[in-house]
C-alpha positions as CSV (number, residue, x, y, z in Angstrom):
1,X,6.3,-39.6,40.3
2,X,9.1,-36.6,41.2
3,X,8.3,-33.4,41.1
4,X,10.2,-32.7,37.9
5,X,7.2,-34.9,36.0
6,X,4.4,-33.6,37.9
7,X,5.2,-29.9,37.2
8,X,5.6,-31.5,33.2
9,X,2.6,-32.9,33.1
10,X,0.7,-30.4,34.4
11,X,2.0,-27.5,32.3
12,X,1.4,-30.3,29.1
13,X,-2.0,-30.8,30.2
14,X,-2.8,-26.7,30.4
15,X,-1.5,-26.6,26.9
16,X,-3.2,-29.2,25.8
17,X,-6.7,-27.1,25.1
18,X,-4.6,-25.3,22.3
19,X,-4.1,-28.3,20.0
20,X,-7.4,-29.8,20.6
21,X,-8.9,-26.4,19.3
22,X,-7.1,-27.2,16.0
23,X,-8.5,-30.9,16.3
24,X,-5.8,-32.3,17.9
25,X,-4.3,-34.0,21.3
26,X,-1.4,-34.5,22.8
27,X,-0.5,-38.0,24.6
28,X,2.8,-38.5,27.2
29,X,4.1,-41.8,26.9
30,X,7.0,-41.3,28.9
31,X,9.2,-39.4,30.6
32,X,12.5,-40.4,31.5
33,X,14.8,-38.3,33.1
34,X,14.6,-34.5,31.4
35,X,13.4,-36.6,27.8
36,X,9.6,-36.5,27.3
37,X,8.2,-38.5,24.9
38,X,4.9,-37.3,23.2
39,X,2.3,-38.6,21.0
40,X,1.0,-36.1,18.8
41,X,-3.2,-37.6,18.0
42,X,-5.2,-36.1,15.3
43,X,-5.1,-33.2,13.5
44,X,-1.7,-32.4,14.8
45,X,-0.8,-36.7,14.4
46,X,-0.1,-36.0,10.9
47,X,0.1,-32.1,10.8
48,X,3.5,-31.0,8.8
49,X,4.0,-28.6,11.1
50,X,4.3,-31.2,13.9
51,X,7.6,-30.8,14.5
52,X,7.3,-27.3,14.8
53,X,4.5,-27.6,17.4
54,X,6.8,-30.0,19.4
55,X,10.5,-27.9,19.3
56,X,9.4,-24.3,18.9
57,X,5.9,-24.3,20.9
58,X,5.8,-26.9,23.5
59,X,9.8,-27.9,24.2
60,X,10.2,-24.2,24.3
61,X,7.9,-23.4,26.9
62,X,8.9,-26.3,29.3
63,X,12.4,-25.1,29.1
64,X,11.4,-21.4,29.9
65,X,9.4,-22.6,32.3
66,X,10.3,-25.5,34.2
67,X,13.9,-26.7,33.1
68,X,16.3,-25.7,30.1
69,X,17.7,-29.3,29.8
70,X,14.1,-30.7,29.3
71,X,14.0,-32.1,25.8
72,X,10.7,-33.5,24.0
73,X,11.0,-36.7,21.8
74,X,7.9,-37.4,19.4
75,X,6.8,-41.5,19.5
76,X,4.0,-42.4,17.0
């Protein structure tokens, strides 16, 4: 695993807590390059606001964080 996934992961996994507080999980499937792909579970699996949550909360804060280039692809 490089270090561009590890520090992904574990930034994912902090922010996880969040959307299981509102009944809901988060699940990486893959991550290829600067594309993560995410499986949103529960609540937030069928939330409308999904995409939201994915683009504007957790894509954001990877790219502030980690990378600007890293992009987030939701799988169901």
């Amino acid at each position: 695993m490089s270090e561009l996934e590890q520090k992904i992961i574990s930034r994912l996994e902090e922010l996880r807590v969040h959307l299981q507080a509102d009944g809901g999980d988060l699940e990486v499937v893959a991550i290829k390059d600067k594309v993560v792909e995410l499986k949103l579970r529960g609540a937030c699996g069928g939330c409308p606001h999904a995409t939201a949550t994915i683009k504007g909360g957790l894509e954001r804060i990877l790219r502030e964080e980690i990378d600007p280039e890293i992009t987030i692809e939701r799988v169901m």
